[in-house]
C-alpha positions as CSV (number, residue, x, y, z in Angstrom):
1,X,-13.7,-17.6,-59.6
2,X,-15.6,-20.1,-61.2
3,X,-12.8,-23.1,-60.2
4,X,-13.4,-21.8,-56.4
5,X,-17.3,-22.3,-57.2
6,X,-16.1,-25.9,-58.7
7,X,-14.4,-26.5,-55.7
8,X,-17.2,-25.7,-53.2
9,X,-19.5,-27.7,-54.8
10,X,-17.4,-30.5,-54.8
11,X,-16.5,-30.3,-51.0
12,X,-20.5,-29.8,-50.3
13,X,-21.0,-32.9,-52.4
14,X,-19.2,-34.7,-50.4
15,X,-19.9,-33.5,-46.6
16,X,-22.6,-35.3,-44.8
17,X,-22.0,-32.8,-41.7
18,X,-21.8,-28.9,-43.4
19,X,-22.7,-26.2,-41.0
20,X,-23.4,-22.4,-42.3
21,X,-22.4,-20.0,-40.4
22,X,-24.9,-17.0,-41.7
23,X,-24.9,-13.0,-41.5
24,X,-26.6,-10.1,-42.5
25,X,-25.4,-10.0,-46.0
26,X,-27.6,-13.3,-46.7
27,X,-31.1,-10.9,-46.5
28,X,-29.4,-8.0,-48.1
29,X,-31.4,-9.4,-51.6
30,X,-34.5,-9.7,-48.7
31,X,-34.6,-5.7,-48.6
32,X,-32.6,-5.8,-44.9
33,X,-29.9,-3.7,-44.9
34,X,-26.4,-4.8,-43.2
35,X,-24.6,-3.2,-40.8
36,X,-21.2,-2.9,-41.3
37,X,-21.3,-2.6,-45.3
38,X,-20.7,0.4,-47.6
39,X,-24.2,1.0,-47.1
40,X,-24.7,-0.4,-43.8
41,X,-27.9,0.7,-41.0
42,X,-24.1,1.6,-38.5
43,X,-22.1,3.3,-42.1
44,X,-24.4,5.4,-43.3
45,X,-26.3,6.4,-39.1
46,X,-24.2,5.9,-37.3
47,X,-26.5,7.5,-34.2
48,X,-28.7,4.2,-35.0
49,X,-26.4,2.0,-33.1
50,X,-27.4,3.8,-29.8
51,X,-31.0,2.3,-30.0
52,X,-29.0,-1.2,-30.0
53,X,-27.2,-0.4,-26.8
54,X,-28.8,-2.3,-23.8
55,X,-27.7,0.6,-21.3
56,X,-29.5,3.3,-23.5
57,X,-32.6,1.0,-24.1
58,X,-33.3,0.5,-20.3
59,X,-32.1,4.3,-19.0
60,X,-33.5,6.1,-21.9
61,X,-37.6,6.2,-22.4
62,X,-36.6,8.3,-25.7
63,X,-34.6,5.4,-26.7
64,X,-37.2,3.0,-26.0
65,X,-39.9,5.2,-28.2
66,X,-37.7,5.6,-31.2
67,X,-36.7,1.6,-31.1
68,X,-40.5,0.7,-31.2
69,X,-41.3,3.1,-33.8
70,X,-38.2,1.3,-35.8
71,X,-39.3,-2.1,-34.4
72,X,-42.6,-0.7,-36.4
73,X,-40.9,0.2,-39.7
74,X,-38.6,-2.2,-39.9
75,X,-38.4,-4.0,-43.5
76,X,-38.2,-7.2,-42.0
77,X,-42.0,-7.0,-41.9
78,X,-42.3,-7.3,-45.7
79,X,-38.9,-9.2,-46.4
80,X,-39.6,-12.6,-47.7
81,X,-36.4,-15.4,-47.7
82,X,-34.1,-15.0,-51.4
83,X,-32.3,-17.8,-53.0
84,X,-29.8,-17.7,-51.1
85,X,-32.1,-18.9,-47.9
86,X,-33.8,-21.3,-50.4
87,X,-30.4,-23.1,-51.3
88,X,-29.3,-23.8,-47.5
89,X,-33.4,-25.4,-47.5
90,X,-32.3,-27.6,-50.1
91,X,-29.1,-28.8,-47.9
92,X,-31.2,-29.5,-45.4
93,X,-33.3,-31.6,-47.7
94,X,-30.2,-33.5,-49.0
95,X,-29.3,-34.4,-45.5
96,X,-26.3,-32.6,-45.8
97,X,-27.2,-29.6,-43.3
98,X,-26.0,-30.4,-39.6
99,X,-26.7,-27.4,-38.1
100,X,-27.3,-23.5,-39.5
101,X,-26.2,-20.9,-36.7
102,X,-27.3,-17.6,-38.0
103,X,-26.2,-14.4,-36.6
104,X,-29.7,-12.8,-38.4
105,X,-32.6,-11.8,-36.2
106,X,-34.8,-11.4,-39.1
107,X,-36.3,-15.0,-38.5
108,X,-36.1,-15.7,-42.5
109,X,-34.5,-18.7,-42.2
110,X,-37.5,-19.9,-40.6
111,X,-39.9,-18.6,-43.1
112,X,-37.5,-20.5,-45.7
113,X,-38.5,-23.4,-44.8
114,X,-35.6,-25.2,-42.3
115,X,-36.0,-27.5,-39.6
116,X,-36.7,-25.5,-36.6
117,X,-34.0,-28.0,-34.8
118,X,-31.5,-27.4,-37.3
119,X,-31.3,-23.5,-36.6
120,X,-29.6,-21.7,-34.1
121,X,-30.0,-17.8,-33.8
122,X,-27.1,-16.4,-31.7
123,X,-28.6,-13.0,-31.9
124,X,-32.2,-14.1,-31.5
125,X,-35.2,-12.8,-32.9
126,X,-37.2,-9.5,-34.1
127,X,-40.1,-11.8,-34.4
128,X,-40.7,-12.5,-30.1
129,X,-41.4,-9.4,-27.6
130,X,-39.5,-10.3,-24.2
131,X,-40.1,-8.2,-20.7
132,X,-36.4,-7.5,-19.2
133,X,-38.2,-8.2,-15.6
134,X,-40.1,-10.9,-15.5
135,X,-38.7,-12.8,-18.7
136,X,-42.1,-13.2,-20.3
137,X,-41.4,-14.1,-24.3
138,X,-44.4,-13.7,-26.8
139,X,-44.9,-13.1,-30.7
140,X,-44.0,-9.2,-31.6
141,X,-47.2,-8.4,-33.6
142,X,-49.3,-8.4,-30.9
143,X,-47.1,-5.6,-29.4
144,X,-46.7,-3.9,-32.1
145,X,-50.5,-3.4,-32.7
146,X,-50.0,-2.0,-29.0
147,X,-47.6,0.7,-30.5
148,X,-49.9,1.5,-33.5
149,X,-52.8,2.0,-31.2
150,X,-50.7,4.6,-29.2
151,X,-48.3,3.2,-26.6
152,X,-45.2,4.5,-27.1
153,X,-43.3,2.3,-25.0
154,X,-45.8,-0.2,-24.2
155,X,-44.8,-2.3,-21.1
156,X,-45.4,-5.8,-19.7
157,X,-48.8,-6.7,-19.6
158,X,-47.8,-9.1,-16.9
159,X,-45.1,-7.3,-14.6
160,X,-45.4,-3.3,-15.7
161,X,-41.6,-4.4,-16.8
162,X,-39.9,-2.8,-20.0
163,X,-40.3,-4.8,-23.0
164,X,-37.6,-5.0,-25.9
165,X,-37.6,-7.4,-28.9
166,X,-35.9,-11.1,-28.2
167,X,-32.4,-10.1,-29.6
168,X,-29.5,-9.7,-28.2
169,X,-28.0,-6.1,-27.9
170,X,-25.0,-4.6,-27.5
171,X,-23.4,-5.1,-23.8
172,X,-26.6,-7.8,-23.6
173,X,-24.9,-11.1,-22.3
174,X,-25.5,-13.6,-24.9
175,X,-27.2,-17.0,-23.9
176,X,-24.6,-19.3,-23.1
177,X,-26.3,-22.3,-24.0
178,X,-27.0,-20.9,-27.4
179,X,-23.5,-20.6,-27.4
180,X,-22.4,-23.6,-26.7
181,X,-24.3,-25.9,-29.0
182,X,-23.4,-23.2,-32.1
183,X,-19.4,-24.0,-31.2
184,X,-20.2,-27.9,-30.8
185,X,-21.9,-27.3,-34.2
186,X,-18.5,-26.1,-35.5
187,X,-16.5,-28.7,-33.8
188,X,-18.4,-31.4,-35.7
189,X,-18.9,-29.8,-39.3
190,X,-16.6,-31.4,-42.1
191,X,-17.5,-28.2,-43.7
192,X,-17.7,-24.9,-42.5
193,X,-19.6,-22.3,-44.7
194,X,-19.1,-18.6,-43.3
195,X,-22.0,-16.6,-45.5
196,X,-22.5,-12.8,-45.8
197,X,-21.0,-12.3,-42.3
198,X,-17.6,-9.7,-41.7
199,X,-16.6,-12.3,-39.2
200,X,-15.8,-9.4,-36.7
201,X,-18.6,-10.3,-34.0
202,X,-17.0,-12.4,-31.5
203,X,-17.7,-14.9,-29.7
204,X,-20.1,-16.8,-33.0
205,X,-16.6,-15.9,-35.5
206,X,-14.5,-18.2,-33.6
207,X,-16.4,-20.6,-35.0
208,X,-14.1,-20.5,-38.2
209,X,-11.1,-21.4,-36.1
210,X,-12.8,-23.8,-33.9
211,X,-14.0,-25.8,-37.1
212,X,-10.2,-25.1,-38.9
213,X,-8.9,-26.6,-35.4
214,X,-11.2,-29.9,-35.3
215,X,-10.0,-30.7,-39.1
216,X,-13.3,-29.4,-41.5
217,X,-12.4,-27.5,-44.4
218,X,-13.6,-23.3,-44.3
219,X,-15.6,-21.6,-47.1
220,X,-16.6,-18.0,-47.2
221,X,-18.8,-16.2,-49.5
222,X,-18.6,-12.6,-48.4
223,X,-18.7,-9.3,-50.3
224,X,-15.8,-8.0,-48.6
225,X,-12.5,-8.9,-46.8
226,X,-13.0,-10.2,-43.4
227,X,-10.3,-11.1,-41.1
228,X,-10.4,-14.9,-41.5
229,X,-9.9,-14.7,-45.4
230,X,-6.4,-16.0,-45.0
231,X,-6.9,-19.5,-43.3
232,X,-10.1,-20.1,-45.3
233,X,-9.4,-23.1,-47.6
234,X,-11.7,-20.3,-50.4
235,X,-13.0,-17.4,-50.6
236,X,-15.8,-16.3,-53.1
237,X,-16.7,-12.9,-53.4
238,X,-19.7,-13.8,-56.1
239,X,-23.3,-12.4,-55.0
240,X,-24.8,-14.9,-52.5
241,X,-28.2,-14.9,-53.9
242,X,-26.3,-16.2,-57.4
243,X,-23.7,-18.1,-55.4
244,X,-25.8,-20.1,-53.6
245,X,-28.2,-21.6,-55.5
246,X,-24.6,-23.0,-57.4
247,X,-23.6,-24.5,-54.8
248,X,-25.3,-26.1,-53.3
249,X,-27.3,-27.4,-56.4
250,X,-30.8,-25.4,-56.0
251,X,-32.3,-24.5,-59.5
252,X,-35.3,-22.9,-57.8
253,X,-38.0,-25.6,-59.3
């Protein structure tokens, strides 16, 4: 395994255009849970996947109360970015970082330290309230504070509209221009870097075969199998948080 590490290194060394294509299992050492994992929020509740259902959220008041008290509880709340966020930071600050499309709502990256330009969130964010009538988008604390004070299922301040956090949930249309730039991103990466993700969430995993097809090379750092392992030019199935920092030359000073 340590060869594949060697060899990683040696392609990041000499990429000027790498783009990281990031899951949950980056902010597993963050104190997030994944999803699909052994221990996953989906494997081991699977009832928890109904609060990320767009049709439940906006029939279901009951839904709507038990995803704000979650929206309140959640860990991403004390979850500060690992050294596995801190290495793709010091890409960026090599130059070598063209774009970082993250399929995380956990807004870590940010904290991290990246380039807000140099981010794209697919799934977008836990950290922004949006009202599902009249679109407005503001910071979540705010709302949340709402929730602590009472409100169950506080509403628009502006519209009386049902508010939901600024992600993107399941039968949600995703925002095609988001889209878009995150598959030119691929298209132009010499390097390809699928992290922590299953690569089962489609469209953002076609990203693997979009970069494949336009000539980069394909790494993946994953715990487990996922289904692109084959036409990856290596796999690692190291830690992240140790994995990282190795290759892409982070000591952590």
């Amino acid at each position: 395994m340590s060869d594949q590490v060697d060899l990683v290194r040696r392609w990041i060394d000499d990429s000027a255009r790498i783009v990281a294509l990031a899951g949950a299992g980056i902010s597993t050492d963050s104190g997030i849970p994944d999803f699909r994992g052994p221990r996953g929020i989906w494997t081991t509740n699977p009832k928890a996947e109904r609060l990320s259902n767009i049709h439940y959220y906006m029939s279901d008041p009951e839904v709507r109360k038990l995803s704000w008290q979650s929206r309140l509880d959640h860990p991403v709340w004390q979850a500060r970015p690992n050294a596995g966020h801190s290495a793709l930071v010091e890409l960026e600050r090599r130059g070598k970082l063209h774009a970082l499309v993250t399929q995380n709502i956990d807004g870590l990256h940010h904290l991290a330290g990246h380039s807000p330009d140099r981010v794209i969130e697919v799934h977008g964010t836990l950290r922004d309230a949006v009202c599902m009538r009249c679109g407005w988008l503001g910071p979540m604390g705010p709302v949340l504070d709402r929730v602590r004070s009472g409100e169950d299922d506080p509403a628009c301040e502006q519209c009386g509209g049902i508010l939901k956090s600024a992600t993107i949930s399941f039968g949600q249309p995703l925002v095609p221009e988001v889209i878009d730039r995150a598959m030119r991103a691929a298209e132009e990466a010499e390097l390809l870097m699928a992290i922590g993700t299953s690569l089962q969430v489609y469209p953002v995993a076609g990203a693997v075969p979009v970069a494949k097809a336009a000539g980069a090379r394909g790494g993946i750092v994953n715990a487990e199998p996922t289904p692109f392992d084959a036409v990856a030019d290596a796999v690692l199935r190291n830690p992240i948080g140790e994995t990282l920092p190795m290759l892409c030359r982070w000591n952590g000073l």
